[in-house]
N, C-alpha and C positions, 0 to 999 in steps of 0.2 A: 504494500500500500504506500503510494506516494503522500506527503504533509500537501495539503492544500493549505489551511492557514493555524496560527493559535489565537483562541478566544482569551479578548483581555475585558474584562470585566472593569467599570469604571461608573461613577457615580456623574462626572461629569464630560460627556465626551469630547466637548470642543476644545476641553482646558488640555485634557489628555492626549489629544489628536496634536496640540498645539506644542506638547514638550516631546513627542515624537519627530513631529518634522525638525523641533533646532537638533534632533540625535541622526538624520538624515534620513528619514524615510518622507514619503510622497505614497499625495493621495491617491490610490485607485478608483477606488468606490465612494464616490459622496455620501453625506449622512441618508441614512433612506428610514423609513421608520417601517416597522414589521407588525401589522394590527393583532396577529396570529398569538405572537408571545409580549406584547405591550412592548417593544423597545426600540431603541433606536437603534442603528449598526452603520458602521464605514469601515470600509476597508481600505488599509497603508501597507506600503511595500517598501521596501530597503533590500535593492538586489534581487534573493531569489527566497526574500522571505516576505510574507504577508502578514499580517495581524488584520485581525477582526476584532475592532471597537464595540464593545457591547455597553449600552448605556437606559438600565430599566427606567422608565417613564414615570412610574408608579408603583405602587405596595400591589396593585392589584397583579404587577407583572410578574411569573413565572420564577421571575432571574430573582427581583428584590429580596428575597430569603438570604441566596446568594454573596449580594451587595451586601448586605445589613453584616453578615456575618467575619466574612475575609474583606472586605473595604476591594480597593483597586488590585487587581491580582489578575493575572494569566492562569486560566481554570480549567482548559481543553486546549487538545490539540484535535482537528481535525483532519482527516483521510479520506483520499478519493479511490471512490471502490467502484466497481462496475457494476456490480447487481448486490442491492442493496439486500435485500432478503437473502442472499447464498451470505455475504458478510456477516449478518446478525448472528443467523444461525451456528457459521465456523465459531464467532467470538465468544456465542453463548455454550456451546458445551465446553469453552477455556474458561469459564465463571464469569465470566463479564451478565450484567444485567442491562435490561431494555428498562432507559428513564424516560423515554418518549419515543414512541412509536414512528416509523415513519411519516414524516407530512412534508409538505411543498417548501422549500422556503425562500421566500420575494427575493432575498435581498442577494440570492445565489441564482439567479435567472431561473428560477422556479425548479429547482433542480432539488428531487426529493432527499433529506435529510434525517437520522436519528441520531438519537441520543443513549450512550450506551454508560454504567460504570461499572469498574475491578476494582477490589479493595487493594491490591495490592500497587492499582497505578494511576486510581480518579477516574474521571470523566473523558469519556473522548467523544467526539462527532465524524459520523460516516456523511460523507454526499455523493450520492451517486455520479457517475459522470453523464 
């Protein structure tokens, strides 16, 4: 599995987006907001790495437990996998668990996505290609 990006998790994305670029990354992806899980997202690149700005909206939003708990922190790494369901499955009989099922998500040109974690390595995200 190749890294597509790491999820950095942040309370306020512009401020965050903003100490990234004076560390030389550039934007890819402008802020887009995701109605699915309440949050905002942009994606920055530095070479041939990407980060995904993750910024909950609200308490109402999925992530905010998240935020509240680790503050600004890189909390996933995600992977591009071909078929989403053959990946779950390899991952789940290695003890990984399913934290969200597949669903679409905007802000990856609608390219379906889940949410999987191992105790012994956190959270990681599959995206289809």
């Amino acid at each position: 599995m190749n890294i597509h990006h790491v999820g950095y998790l942040t309370k306020d994305l512009n401020k965050a987006q903003d100490e990234f670029l004076a560390l030389g990354f550039v934007v890819e992806q402008e802020k887009a907001y995701d109605e699915l899980r309440k949050i905002n997202i942009s994606f920055i690149i530095n070479g041939d790495y990407r980060v995904e700005l993750i910024e909950p909206v609200d308490e109402a939003s999925p992530m905010y437990p998240l935020l509240k708990r680790y503050k600004n922190t890189p909390y996933h790494i995600c992977y591009e996998v071909e078929n989403l369901e053959a990946s779950i499955e390899q991952l789940s009989a290695r003890g990984y668990t399913v934290m969200q099922a597949p669903l679409e998500a905007p802000c990856i040109e609608n390219h379906r996505v889940a949410f999987l974690i191992n105790s012994n390595l956190g959270i990681i995200e599959l995206v289809e290609k």
